[in-house]
Residue frames as a rotation matrix with the C-alpha (Angstrom) as fourth column:
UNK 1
0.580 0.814 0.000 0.00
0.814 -0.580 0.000 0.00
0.000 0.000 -1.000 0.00
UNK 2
-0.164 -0.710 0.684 1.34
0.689 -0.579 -0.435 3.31
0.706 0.400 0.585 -0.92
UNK 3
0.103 0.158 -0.982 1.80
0.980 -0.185 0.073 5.98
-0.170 -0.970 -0.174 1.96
UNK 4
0.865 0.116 -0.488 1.12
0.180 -0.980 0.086 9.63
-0.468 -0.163 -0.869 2.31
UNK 5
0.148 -0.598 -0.788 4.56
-0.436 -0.754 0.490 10.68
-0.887 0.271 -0.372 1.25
UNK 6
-0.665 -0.162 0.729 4.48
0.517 0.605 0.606 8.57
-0.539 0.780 -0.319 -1.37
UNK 7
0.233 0.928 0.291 1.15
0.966 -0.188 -0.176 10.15
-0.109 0.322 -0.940 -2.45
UNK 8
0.685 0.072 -0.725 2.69
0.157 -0.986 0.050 13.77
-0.711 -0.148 -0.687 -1.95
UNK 9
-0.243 -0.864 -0.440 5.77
-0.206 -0.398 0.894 13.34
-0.948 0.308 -0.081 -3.37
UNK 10
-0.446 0.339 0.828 4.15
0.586 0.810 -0.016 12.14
-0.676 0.478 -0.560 -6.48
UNK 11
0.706 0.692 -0.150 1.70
0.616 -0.704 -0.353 15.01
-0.350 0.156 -0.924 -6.77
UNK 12
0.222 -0.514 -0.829 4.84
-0.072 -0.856 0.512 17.58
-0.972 -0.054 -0.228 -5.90
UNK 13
-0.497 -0.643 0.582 6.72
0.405 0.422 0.811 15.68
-0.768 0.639 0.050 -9.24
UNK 14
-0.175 0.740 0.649 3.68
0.956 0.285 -0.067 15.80
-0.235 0.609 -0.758 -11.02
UNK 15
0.994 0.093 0.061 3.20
0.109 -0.916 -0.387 19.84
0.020 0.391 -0.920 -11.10
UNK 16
0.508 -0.718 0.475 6.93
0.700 0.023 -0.714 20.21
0.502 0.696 0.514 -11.40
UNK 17
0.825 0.563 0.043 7.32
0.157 -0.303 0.940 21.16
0.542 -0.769 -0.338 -7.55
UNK 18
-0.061 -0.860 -0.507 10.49
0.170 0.492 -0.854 21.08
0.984 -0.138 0.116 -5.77
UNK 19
-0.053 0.452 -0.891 10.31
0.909 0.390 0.144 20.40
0.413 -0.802 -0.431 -2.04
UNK 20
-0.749 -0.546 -0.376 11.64
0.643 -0.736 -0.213 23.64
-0.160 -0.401 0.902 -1.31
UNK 21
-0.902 0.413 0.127 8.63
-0.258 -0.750 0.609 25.07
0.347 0.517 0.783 -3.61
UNK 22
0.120 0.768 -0.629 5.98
0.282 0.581 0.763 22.85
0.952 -0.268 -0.147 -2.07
UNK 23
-0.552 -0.647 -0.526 7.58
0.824 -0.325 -0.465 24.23
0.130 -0.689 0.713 1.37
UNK 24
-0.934 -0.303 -0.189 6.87
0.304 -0.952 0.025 27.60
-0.188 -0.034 0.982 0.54
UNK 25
-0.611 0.766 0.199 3.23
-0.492 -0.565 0.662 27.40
0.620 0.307 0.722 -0.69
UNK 26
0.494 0.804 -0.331 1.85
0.241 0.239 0.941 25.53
0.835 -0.545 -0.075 2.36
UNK 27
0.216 -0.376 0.901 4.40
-0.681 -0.719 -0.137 27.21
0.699 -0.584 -0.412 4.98
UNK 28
0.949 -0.276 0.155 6.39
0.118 0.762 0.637 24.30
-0.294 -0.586 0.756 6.08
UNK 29
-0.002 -0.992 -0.122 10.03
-0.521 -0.103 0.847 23.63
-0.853 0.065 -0.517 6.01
UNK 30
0.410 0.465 -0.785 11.46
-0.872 0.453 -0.187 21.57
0.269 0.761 0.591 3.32
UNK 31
-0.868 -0.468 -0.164 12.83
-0.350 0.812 -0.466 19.04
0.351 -0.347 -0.869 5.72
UNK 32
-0.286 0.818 0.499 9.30
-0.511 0.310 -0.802 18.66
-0.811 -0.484 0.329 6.89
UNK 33
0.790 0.352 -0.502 7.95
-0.607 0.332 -0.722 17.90
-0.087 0.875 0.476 3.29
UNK 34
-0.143 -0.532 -0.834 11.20
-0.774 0.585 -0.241 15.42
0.617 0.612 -0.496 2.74
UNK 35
-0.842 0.076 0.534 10.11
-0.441 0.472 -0.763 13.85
-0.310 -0.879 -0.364 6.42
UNK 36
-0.160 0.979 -0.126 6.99
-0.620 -0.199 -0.759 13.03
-0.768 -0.044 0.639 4.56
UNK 37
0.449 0.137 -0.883 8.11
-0.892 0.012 -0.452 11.81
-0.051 0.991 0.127 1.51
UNK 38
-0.658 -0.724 -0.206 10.96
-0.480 0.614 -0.626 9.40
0.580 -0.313 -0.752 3.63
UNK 39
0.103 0.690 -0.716 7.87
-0.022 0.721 0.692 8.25
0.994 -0.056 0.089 5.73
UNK 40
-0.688 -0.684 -0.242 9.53
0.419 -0.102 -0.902 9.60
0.593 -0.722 0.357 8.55
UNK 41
-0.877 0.448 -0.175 6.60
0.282 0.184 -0.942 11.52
-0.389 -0.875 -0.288 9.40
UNK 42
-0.236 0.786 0.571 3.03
0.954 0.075 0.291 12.56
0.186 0.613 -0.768 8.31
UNK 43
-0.684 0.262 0.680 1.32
-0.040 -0.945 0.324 16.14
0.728 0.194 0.658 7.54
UNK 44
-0.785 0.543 -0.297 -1.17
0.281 -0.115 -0.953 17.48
-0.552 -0.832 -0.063 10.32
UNK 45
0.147 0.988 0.044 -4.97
0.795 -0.092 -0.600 18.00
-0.589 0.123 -0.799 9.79
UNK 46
0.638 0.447 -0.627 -4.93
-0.018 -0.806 -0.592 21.43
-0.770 0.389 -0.506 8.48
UNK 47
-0.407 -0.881 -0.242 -1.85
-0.510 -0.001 0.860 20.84
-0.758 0.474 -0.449 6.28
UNK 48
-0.711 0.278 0.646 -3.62
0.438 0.894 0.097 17.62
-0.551 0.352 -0.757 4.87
UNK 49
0.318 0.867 -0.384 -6.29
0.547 -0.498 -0.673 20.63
-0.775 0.004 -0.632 3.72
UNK 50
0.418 -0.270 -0.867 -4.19
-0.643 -0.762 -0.073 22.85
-0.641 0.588 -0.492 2.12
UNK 51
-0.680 -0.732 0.027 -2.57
-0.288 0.301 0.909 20.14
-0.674 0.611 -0.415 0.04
UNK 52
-0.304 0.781 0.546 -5.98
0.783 0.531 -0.325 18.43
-0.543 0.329 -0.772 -0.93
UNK 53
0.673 0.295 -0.678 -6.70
0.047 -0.932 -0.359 22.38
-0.738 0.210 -0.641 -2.27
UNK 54
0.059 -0.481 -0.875 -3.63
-0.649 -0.685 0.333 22.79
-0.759 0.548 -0.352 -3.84
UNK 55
-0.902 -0.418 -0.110 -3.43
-0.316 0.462 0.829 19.69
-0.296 0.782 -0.548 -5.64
UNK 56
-0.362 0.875 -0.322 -7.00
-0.923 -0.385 -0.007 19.40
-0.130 0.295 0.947 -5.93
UNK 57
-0.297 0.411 -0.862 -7.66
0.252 0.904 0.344 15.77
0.921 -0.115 -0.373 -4.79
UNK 58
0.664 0.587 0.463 -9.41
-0.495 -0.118 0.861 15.18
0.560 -0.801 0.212 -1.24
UNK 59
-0.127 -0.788 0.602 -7.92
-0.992 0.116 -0.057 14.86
-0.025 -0.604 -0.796 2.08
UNK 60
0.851 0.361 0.380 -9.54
-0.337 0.932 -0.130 10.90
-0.402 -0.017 0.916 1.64
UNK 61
0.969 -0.239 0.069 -7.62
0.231 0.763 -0.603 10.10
0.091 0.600 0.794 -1.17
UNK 62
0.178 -0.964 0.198 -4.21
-0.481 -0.260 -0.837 11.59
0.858 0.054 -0.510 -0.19
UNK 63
0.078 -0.063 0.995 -4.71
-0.957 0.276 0.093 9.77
-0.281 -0.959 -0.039 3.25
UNK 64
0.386 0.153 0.910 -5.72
-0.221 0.973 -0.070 6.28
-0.896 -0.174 0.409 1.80
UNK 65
-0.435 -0.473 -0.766 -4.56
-0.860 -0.034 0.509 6.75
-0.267 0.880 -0.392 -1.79
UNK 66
-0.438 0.557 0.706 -7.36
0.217 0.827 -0.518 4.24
-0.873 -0.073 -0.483 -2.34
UNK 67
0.476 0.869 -0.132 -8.67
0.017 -0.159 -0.987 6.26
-0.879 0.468 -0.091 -5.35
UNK 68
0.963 -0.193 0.188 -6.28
0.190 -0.010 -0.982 7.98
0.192 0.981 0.027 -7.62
UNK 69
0.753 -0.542 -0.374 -2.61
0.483 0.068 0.873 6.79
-0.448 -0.838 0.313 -7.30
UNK 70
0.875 -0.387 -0.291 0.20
-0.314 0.005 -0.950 8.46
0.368 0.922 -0.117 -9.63
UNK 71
0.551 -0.728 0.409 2.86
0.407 0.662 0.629 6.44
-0.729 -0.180 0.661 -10.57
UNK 72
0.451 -0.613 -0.648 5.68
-0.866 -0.476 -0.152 8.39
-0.215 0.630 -0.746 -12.42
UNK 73
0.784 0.124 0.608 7.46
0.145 0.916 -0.374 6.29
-0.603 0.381 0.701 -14.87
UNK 74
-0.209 -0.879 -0.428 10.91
-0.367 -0.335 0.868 6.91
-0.906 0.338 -0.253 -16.69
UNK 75
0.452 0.039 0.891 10.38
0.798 0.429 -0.424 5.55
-0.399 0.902 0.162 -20.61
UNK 76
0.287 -0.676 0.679 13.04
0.928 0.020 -0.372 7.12
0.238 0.736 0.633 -22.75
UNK 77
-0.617 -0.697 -0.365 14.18
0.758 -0.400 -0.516 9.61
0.213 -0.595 0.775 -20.59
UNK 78
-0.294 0.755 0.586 10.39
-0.694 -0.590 0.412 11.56
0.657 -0.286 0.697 -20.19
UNK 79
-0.787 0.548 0.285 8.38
-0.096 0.347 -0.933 11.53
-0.610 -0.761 -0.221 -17.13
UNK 80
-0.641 0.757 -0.125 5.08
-0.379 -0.172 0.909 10.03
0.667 0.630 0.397 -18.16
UNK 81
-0.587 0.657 0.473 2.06
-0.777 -0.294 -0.556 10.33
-0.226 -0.694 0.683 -15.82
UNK 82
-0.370 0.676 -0.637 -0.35
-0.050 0.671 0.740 7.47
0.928 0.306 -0.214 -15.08
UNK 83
-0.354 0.769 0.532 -3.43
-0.929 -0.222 -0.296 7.82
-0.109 -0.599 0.793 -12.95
UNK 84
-0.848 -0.074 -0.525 -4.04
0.017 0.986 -0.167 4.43
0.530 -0.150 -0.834 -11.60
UNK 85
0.186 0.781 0.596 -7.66
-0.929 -0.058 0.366 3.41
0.320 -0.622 0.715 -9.75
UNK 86
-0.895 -0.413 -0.170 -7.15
-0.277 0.813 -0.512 1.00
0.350 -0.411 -0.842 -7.10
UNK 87
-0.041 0.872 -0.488 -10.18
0.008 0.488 0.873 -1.18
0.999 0.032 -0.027 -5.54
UNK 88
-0.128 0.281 0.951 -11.81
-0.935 -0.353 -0.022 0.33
0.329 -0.893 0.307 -2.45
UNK 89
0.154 0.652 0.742 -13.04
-0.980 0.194 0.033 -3.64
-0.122 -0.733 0.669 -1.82
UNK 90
-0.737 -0.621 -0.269 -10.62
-0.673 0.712 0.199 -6.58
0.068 0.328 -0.942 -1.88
UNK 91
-0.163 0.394 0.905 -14.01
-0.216 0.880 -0.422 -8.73
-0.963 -0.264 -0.058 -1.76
UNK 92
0.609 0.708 -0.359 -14.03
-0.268 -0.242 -0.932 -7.98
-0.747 0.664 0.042 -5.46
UNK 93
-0.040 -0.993 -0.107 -11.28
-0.994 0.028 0.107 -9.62
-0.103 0.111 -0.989 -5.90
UNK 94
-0.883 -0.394 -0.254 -12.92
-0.466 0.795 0.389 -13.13
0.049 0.462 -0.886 -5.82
């Protein structure tokens, strides 16, 4: 399963963010935002707001990344974006 910083650092990649810039528009360090991304630690409630705003997904799906995951991909030296939909209900599975 894919964890919060996994789910941020994605996003950040994904608008072409650097941690330092992601930092600066939600008024955190960027060792906080790399503590996130390393799993080291997790964003607080109101933080978990302003990202869901800025990147315009909900605080659900950045928490459980159960909806829409991105997975960044190297193929001939471009980044290429896929928006993955994982299954909310592993009974549906068999």
């Amino acid at each position: 399963m894919n964890n919060i910083g996994q789910i941020i650092k994605g996003l950040r990649k994904r608008n072409g963010l650097t941690q330092s810039k992601l930092a600066e528009i939600i008024h955190v360090s960027d060792k906080t935002i790399s503590k996130w991304e390393l799993g080291l630690s997790v964003p607080e409630s109101d933080i978990l707001v302003k990202l869901s705003e800025y990147f315009n997904v909900s605080v659900e799906d950045l928490i459980k990344g159960n909806k829409k995951i991105l997975i960044t991909k190297d193929i001939k030296k471009k980044r290429i974006m896929v928006w993955c939909t994982q299954k909310t209900d592993r009974s549906d599975s068999e």
